[in-house]
C-alpha positions as CSV (number, residue, x, y, z in Angstrom):
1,X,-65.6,30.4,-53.5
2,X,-63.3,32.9,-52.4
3,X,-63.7,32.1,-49.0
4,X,-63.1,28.7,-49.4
5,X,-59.6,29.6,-51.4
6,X,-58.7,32.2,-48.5
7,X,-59.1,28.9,-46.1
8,X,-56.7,26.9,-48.0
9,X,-53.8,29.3,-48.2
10,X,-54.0,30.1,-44.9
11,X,-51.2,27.4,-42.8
12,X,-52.1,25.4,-40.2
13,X,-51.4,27.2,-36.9
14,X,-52.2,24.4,-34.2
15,X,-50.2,21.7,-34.0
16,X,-52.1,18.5,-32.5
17,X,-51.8,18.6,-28.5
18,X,-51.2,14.6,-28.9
19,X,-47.9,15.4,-30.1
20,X,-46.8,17.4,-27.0
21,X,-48.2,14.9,-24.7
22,X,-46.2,11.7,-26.5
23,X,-43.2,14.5,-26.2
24,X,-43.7,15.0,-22.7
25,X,-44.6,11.1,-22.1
26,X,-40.7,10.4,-23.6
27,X,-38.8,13.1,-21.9
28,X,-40.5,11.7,-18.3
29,X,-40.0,8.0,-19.4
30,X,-36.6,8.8,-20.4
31,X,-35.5,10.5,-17.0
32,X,-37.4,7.6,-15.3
33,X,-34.9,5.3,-16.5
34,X,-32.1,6.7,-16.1
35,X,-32.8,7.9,-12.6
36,X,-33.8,3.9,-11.9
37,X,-30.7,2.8,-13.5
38,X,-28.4,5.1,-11.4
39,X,-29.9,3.7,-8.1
40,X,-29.6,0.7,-8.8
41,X,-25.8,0.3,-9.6
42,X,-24.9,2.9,-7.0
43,X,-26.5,2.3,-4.0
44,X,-28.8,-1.3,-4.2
45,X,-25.8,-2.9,-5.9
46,X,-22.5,-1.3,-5.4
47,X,-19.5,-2.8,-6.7
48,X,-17.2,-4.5,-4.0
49,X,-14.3,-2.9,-2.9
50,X,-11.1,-4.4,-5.4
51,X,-8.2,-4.5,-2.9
52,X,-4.5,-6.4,-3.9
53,X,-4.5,-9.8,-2.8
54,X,-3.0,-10.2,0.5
55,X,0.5,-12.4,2.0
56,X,-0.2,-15.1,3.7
57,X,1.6,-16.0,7.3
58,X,1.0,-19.2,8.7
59,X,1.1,-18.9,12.8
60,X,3.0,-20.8,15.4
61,X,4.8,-23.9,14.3
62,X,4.5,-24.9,10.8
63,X,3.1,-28.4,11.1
64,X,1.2,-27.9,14.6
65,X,0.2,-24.9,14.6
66,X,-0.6,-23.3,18.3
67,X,-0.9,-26.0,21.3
68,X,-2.6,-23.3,24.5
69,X,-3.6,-24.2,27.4
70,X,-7.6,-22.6,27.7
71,X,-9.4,-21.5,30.6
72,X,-8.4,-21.8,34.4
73,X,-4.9,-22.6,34.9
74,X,-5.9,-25.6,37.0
75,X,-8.4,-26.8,34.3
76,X,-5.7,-29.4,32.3
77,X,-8.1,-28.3,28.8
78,X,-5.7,-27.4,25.3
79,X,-6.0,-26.1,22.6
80,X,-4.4,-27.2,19.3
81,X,-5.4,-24.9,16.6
82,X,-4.0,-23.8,13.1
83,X,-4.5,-20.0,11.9
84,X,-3.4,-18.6,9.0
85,X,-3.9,-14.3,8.8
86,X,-4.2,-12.8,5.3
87,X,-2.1,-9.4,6.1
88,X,-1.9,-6.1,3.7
89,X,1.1,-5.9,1.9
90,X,4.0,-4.5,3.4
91,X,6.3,-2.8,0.8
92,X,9.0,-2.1,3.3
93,X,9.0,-5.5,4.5
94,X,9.9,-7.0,1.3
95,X,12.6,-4.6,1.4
96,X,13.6,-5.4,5.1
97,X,13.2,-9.1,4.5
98,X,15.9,-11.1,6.5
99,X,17.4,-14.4,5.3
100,X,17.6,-15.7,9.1
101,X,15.5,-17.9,11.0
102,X,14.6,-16.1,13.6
103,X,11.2,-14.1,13.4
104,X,10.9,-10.3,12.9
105,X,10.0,-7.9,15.3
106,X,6.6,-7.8,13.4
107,X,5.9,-11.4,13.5
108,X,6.5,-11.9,17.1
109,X,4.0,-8.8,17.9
110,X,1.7,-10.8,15.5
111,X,2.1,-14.3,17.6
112,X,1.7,-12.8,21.0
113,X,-1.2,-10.9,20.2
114,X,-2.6,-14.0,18.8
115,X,-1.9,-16.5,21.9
116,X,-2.9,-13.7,24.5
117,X,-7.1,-13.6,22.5
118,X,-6.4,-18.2,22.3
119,X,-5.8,-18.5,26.0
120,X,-8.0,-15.9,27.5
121,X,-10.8,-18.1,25.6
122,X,-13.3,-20.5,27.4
123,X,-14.3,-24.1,25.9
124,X,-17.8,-22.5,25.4
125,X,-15.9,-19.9,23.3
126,X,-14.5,-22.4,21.2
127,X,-18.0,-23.4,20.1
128,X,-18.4,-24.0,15.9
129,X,-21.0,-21.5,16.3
130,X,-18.8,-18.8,17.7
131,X,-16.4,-19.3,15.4
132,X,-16.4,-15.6,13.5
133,X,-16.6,-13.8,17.0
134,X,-13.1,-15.9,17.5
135,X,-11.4,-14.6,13.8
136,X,-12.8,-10.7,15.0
137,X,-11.0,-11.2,17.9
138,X,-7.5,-11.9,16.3
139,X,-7.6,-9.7,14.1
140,X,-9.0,-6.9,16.3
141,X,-6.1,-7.7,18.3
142,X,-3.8,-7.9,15.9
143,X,-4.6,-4.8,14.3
144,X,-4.3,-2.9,17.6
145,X,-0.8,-4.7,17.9
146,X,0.4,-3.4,15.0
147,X,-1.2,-0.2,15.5
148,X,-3.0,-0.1,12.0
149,X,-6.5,-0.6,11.5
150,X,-6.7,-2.3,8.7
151,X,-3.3,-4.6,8.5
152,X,-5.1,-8.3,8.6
153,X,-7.7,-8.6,6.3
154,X,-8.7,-12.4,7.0
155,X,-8.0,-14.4,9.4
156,X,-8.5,-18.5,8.6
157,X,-8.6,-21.4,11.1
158,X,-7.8,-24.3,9.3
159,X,-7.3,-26.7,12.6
160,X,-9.1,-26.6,15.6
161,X,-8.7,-29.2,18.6
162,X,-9.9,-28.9,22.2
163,X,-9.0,-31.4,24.5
């Protein structure tokens, strides 16, 4: 009888190796998910970039838009096409802004660079289908008028007639 008292006033030592495997199971789980949930809102689904909305400048003459001869000179093909660019905001322009009617400096860059990508283009350029390699074009030249990378951000054809 004694040795049975000595047993029951002696604590409990071990602790149950389930416990430290349901510990270990959490902690693993735990960093699991929160490893999955930082890849996939970084890097499988990044947020887009948030820019300011852009100013709007409609090109060439406000109800015609841009009538260009296309291809060969001796070819008798036109163009008649509408584009509207979606520039960066210009904080010293608002400041510089003239009431006249002629165009700025700016604007006439902006329209030459335009016209000179419209006529070196071939009817086959002006294909539905080739329509994007068309906007890069303006706005790559554009951009390289200006001399800043990143001054159009869109460029929209909203009329488009060969002839």
């Amino acid at each position: 009888m004694a040795d049975d008292e000595l047993e029951e006033s002696k604590p409990k030592k071990k602790k149950p190796i389930i416990l430290y495997v349901i510990i270990g199971l959490v902690v693993v789980l735990a960093l699991a998910g929160g490893t999955a949930y930082y890849v996939v809102t970084h890097y499988i689904n990044p947020k887009p970039a948030v820019r300011e909305p852009g100013t709007l400048m409609k090109l060439g003459d406000p109800k015609e838009g841009f009538i260009v001869n296309i291809g060969p000179a001796n070819s008798g093909r036109y163009l008649k096409i509408g584009v509207i660019l979606e520039l960066k905001p210009n904080k010293d322009a608002a400041a510089d802004a003239h009431g006249g009617k002629g165009l700025s400096p700016e604007e006439i860059k902006i329209q030459d660079a335009v016209l000179h990508v419209l006529r070196s283009q071939k009817v086959e350029d002006l294909d539905p289908s080739k329509q994007e390699r068309l906007k890069e074009a303006i706005k790559q030249a554009v951009n390289k008028a200006l001399e800043k990378p990143d001054a159009v951000y869109e460029v929209f054809i909203t009329t488009l007639l060969v002839q």
